[in-house]
N, C-alpha and C positions, 0 to 999 in steps of 0.2 A: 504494500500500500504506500503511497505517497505524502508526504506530509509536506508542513510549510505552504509558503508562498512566492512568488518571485519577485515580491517586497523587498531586497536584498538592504537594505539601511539598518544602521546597527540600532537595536532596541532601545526605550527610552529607559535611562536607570530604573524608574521605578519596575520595571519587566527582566534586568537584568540577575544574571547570579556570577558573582566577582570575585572569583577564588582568590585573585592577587590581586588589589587594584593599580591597572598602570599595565599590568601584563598581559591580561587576557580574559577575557569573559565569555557568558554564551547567552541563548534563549532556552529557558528548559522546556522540555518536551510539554509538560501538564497535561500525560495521557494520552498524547494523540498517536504513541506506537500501537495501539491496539489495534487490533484488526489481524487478519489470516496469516500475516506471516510470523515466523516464529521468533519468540521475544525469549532470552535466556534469561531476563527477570522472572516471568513465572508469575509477571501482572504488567500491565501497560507504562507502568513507570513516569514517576512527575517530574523528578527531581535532573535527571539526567540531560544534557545539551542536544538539542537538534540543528544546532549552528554555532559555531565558536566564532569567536573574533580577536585577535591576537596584534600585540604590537610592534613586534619582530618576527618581518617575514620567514627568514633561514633556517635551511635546515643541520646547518653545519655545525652547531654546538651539540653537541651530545653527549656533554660532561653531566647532567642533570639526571636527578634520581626520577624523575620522570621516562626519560630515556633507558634508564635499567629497568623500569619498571616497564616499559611496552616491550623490553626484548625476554624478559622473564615471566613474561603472561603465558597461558597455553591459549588464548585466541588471535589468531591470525589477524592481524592486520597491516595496510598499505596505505600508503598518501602517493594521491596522483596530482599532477601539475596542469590544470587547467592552460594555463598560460602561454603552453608549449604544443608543438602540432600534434594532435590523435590523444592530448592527457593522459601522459604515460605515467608510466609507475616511477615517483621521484622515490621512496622509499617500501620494504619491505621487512616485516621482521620477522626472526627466526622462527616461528612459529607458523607465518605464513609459506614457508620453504617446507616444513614439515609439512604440512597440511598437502601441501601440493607437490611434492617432490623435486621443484624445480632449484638451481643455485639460483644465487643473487644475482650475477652475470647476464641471466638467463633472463630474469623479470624486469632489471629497472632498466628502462627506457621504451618499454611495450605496452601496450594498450591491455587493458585486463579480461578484454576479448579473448585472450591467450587458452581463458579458460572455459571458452564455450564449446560446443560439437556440437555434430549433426542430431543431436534431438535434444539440445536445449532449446529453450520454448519460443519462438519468436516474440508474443508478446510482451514476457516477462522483461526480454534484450529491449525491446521499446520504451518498457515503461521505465525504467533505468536509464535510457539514453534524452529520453524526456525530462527525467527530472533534473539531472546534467547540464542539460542545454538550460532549463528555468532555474539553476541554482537555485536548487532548492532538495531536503532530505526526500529518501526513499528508502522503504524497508519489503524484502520482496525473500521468497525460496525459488533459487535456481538451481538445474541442475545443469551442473560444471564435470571440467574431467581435467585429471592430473596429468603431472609427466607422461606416463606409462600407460593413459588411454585410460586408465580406471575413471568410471563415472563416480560421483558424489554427489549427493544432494547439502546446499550451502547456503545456509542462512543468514543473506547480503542486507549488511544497515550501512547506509553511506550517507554522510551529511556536510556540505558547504564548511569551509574554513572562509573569514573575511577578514581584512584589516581593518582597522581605526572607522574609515570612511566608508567602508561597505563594499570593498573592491574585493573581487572575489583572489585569493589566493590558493587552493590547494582544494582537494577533495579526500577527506579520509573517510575508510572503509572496512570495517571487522567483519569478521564472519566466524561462523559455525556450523560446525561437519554436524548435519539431522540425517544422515542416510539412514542410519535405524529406526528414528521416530517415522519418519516417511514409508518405511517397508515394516515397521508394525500398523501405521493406518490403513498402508495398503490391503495387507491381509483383514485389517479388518473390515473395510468395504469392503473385498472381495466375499469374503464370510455372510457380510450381510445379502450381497447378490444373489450368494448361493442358496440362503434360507429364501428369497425372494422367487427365485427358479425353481425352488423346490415346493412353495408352495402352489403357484402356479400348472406348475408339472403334474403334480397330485390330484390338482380339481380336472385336468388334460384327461390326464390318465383313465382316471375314472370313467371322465364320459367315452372318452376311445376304448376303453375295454368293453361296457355297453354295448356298443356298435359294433364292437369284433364278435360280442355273445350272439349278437341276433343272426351276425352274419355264420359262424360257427354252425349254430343250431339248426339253421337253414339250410345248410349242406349238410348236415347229418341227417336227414330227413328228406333230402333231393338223392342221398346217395341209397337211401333203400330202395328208391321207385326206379333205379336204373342198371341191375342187374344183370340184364339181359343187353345192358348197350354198354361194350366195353369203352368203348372212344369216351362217351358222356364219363364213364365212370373216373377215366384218365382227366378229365377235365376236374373234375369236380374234386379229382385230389389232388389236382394241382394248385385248384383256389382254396385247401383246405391248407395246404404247405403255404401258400400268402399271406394268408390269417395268422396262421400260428407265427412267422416274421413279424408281421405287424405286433406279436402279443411281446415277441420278444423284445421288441426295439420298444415298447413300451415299459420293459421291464428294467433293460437299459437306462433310459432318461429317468426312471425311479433312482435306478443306482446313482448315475450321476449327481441327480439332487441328494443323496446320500438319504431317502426316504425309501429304502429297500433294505430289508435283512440279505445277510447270505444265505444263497440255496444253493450248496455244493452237490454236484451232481457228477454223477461217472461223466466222463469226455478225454477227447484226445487230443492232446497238446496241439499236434501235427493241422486235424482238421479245423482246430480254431483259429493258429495261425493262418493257413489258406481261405478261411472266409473269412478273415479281418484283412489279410495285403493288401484289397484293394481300397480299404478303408485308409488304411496307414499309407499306400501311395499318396493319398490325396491330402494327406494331412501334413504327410513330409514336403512336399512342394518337389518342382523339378531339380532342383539341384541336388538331389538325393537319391540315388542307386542302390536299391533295399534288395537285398536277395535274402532266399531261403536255404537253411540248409538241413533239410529236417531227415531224421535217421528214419527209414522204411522200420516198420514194424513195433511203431513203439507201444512201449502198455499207457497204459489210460491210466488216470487219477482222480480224484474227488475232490471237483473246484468249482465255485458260483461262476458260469462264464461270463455274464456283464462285467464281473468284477474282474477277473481275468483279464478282458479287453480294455477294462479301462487302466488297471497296472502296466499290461505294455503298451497301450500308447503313452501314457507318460512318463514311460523308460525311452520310448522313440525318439519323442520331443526334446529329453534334453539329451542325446543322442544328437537331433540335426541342431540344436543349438549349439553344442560344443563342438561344429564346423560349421560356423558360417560361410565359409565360402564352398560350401556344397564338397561330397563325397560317397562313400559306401557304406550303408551298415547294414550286417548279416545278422537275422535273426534264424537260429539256430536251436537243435531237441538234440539230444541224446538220453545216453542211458547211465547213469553212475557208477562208474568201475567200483568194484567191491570194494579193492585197496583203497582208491582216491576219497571213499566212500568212509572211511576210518581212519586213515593215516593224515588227510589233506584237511575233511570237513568234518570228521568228530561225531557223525550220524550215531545214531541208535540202528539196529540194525534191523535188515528189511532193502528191497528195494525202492530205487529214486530215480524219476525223469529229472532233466534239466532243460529251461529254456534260455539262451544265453541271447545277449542282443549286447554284439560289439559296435563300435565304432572307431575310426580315424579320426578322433578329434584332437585336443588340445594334451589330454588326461588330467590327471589331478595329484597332488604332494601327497604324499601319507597320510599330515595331520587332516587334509581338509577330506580324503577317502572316509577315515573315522567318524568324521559329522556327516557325513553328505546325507545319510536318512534320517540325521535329527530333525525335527518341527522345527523351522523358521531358520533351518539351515539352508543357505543357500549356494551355490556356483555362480549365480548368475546375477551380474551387477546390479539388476533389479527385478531379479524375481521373489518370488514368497515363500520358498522352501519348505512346499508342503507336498509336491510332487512324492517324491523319493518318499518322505513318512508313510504318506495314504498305502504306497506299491508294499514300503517292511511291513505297516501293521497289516495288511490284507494277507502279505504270504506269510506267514506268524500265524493269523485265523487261520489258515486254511494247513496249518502243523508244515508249513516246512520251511524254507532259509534262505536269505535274501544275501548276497555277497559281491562286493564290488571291487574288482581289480585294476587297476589303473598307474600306468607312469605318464609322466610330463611328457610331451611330445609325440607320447606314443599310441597314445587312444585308451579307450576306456570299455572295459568287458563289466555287463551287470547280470546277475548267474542267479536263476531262481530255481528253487530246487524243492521238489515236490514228493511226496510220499507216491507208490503208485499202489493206484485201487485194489483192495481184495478180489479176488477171481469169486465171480458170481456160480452157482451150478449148473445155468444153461449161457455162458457170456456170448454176447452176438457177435457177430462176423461181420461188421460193415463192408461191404465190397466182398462177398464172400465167391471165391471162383465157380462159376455154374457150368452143367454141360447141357445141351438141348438132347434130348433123345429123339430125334428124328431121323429122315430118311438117313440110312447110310452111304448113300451113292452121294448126296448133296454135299456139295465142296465145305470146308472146315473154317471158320474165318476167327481169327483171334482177339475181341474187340477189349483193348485197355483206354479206359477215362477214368481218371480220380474223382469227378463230380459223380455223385449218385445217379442226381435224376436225367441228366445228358448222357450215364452209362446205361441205363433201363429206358430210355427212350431209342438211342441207336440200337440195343439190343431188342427191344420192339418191332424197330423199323426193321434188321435183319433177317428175325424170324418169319416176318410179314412174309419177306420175299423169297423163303424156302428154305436159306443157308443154316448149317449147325452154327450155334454161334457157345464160343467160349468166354467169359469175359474178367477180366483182374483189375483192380482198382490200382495197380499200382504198377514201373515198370517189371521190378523185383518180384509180384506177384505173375506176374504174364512168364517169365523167363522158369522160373518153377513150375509152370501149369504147362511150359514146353517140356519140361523135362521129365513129366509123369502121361501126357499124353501123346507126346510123338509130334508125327509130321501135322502140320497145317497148310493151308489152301493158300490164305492172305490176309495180313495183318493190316487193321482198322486202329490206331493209335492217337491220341490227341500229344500235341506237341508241348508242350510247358505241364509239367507235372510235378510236384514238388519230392525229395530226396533225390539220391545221388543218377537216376537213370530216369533221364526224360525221353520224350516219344524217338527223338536222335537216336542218342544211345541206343535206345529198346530195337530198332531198327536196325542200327549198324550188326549188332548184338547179335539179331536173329539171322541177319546174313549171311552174317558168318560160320550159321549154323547150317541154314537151311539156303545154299544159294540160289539168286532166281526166283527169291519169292517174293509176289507181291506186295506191296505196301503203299498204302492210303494213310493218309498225314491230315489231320483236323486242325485249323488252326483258327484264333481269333483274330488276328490281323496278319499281315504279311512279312511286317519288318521283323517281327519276330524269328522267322524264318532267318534272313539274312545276318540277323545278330550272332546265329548260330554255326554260322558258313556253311550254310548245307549248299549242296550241290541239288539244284532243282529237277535238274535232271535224272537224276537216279530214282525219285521219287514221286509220288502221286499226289497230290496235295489238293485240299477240296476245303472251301473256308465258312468258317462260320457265323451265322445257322444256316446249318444244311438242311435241304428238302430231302424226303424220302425218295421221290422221283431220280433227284441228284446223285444222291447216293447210289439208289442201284444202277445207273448207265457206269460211273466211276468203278462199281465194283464189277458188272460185266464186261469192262472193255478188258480190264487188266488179267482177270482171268481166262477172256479170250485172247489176251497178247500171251501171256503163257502158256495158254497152249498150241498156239500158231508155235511158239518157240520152240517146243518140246517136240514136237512132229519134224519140224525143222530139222534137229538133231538127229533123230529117230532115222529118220529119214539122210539124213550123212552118214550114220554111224553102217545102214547096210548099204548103201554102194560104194562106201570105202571098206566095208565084209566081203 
């Protein structure tokens, strides 16, 4: 806020307060610092100067116990030279070099602009350079940044110095480091939002669950009367799997507003990662290259998955914050080596998944690894360091172990580590390998897609069209189901599939096994393709969504090109007999 006037004539005595008379006097404030910005009195203060007036300009004596006393204070401050071009810094004291890391060398003769950056506030720099020009006090919170780029927030009181006559000479200027008080307000608005969003959410929620029950119940009830019409009946659980998203993503915005209990439920690390990527793409932004690296086969655990999704996205978050200039982070499942299991992490014993999510960022010191999940610990110049807490205390409820490994320069690994689920007495088989028992003369096709319902609808569309069809949710699961049923016809694979063998691999793979045999490649965009260096030619490639019609010309041509080829042969091999 701004004080004074641009009145600039020295006060009439009776308004005056005259520490020495002859030497110097001022106008005392009488209250008028009050207002938003931050006052280190701790009330609006009467007594204290908003203008001095002095009858020795110089600053070259500094034999006076006054002069020990400003280099002995711990509040920084500067006196600038109006007088001179840009009102540089005529003086600095040693507090104010601490405060900002810079030497003395460094500061006087520069404008205290020195200490602004690209998100210090414009109008804040206005209302400062205003009252500058109007000689006259201002008291305001800016955020400034140091030598070394660190941001601070600094609590700027600057007030006119004049001589005898009212001629402005000097501008002094103290301050005080509130980055703390600033990022305890901050979280506590944030706090209050949250309760704000949450209330909000709740009354959402409610009537959107409403609307899901009628919509539910209406397909439970459509779906008796159709029976007899498979296609309707495919439809109708398809809009029955939308529903249940919708109840999920409602369950979600519960969590978020933190007005949801945990509902820890069997799942698999693997499939939750794969239906959040495309979440966490969008939230990482483009300068961020997120790969998976998820171990085929892993066991399942007992976790809320809202809560799940929201712990790694905000391991992600401050993941692409600790590279702002964009990079790579792998988020990653295994299985916990027994040894590592007792030796490294100290487990009770039993086995443990792990989900690890590295990055190439900055990393972090030891001391500050030790805090980074405390409450209102933070990394980040200004954030509110509740990220990390919310992710330890979640994996804690959910009995397992939160660990963070990190050197300077070298990025940062955050390792969650989860009990896995007791084996039920019938455990399901998501993607479980099928065989068709049909004609046996009908060519063999071997269909691998990791999504569910894209792997039961091509395997729909296949049967449709006569073929035995085999199918494996995984590359790993497909190469196994080669090796207990033999030869096949032609391999039907989706290209991007998460663990160490995508539809490539799967391909190259069976090649090698069975050579000459056809392959049909499903993809959802093309570049993908090329990121891969496949060679287009070797391959059959058909993009997605496919039609059924699509499908089956793609799968008759190539079985017709292998058998043209095979006749071919056949046919070389006896007139060169």
């Amino acid at each position: 806020m701004t004080l004074g006037s641009k009145d600039t004539r020295p006060p009439p005595p009776e308004q005056r307060d005259e520490s020495d008379p002859g030497d110097a006097f001022g106008l005392p404030a009488q209250g008028q610092l009050d207002g938003d910005s931050f006052s280190p009195l701790g009330n609006p203060g009467v007594r204290h100067w908003q203008a001095g007036y002095v009858t020795q300009a110089g600053l070259e004596d500094r034999s006076s116990v006054f002069f020990a006393a400003v280099e002995m204070t711990r509040m920084p401050m500067v006196i600038t030279d109006p007088n001179q071009p840009d009102n540089p810094i005529a003086f600095a004291n040693k507090a104010f070099l601490d405060l900002t890391g810079y030497e003395e060398e460094q500061v006087v003769g520069r404008n205290c602009r020195m200490l602004q950056g690209e998100e210090t506030d414009p109008e804040t720099v206005a209302e400062v350079r205003r009252a500058v020009q109007e000689q006259r006090a201002v008291a305001v919170d800016i955020l400034n940044y140091k030598a070394d780029g660190t941001k601070f927030w600094n609590a700027l009181f600057i007030g006119p110095v004049f001589d005898e006559d009212g001629r402005l000479l000097y501008f002094f200027a103290s301050q005080v480091d509130i980055t703390r008080r600033r990022l305890s307000e901050q979280s506590f608005r944030q706090a209050q939002k949250m309760e704000a969003v949450g209330q909000l959410t709740a009354g959402l929620a409610h009537d959107f669950n409403n609307l899901l029950q009628v919509v539910t119940g209406n397909l439970e009830v459509a779906e008796l009367h159709c029976r007899d019409n498979p296609a309707l009946a495919t439809a109708i659980g398809n809009a029955q799997r939308a529903a249940e998203s919708g109840a999920r993503l409602t369950q979600q915005l519960l969590t978020f507003a933190r007005k949801q209990r945990l509902d820890p439920r069997r799942l698999n690390l693997n499939g939750l990662v794969v239906d959040f990527s495309e979440m966490a793409v969008r939230a990482l932004g483009d300068r961020i290259d997120l790969r998976l690296d998820l171990r085929p086969g892993l066991p399942s655990c007992t976790l809320d998955a809202a809560h799940m999704e929201m712990a790694l996205l905000n391991v992600l978050l401050n993941a692409r914050d600790a590279m702002p200039k964009g990079g790579t982070i792998t988020v990653g499942t295994s299985v916990l080596d027994e040894q590592l299991r007792t030796e490294r992490h100290h487990l009770p014993p039993g086995q443990y998944v792990t989900l690890c999510v590295i990055d190439e960022g900055d990393g972090m010191s030891p001391d500050v690894v030790n805090r980074a999940a405390d409450p209102f610990f933070t990394t980040k110049p200004l954030g509110t360091g509740l990220g990390l807490a919310m992710v330890h205390g979640f994996v804690q409820q959910s009995h397992g172990r939160l660990e963070i490994d990190s050197e300077l320069g070298k990025g940062t690994t955050v390792r969650m580590i989860f009990p896995v689920a007791a084996e039920r007495s019938v455990p399901p088989m998501p993607g479980n390998l099928t065989l068709n028992e049909g004609d046996d003369a009908a060519p063999r096709i071997l269909l691998v897609e990791d999504s569910d319902d894209v792997r039961q609808l091509a395997e729909s569309h296949l049967r449709s069209l006569g073929y035995r069809v085999l199918s494996a949710a995984s590359g790993e699961q497909a190469l196994r189901l080669l090796d207990e049923q033999g030869e096949m016809d032609l391999l039907f694979t989706d290209v991007m599939m998460p663990g160490g063998i995508n539809g490539l691999v799967l391909a190259e793979r069976m090649r090698e096994r069975l050579p000459g045999l056809p392959v049909l490649l499903a993809t959802g965009y093309t570049d993908e393709l090329a990121s891969q260096g496949l060679n287009t030619a070797a391959f059959s490639v058909i993009g997605k969504p496919y039609r059924r019609a699509e499908v089956a010309e793609r799968i008759r041509a190539l079985l017709d090109e292998r058998d043209t080829a095979s006749r071919v042969r056949a046919d070389t091999f006896r007139h060169e007999g």
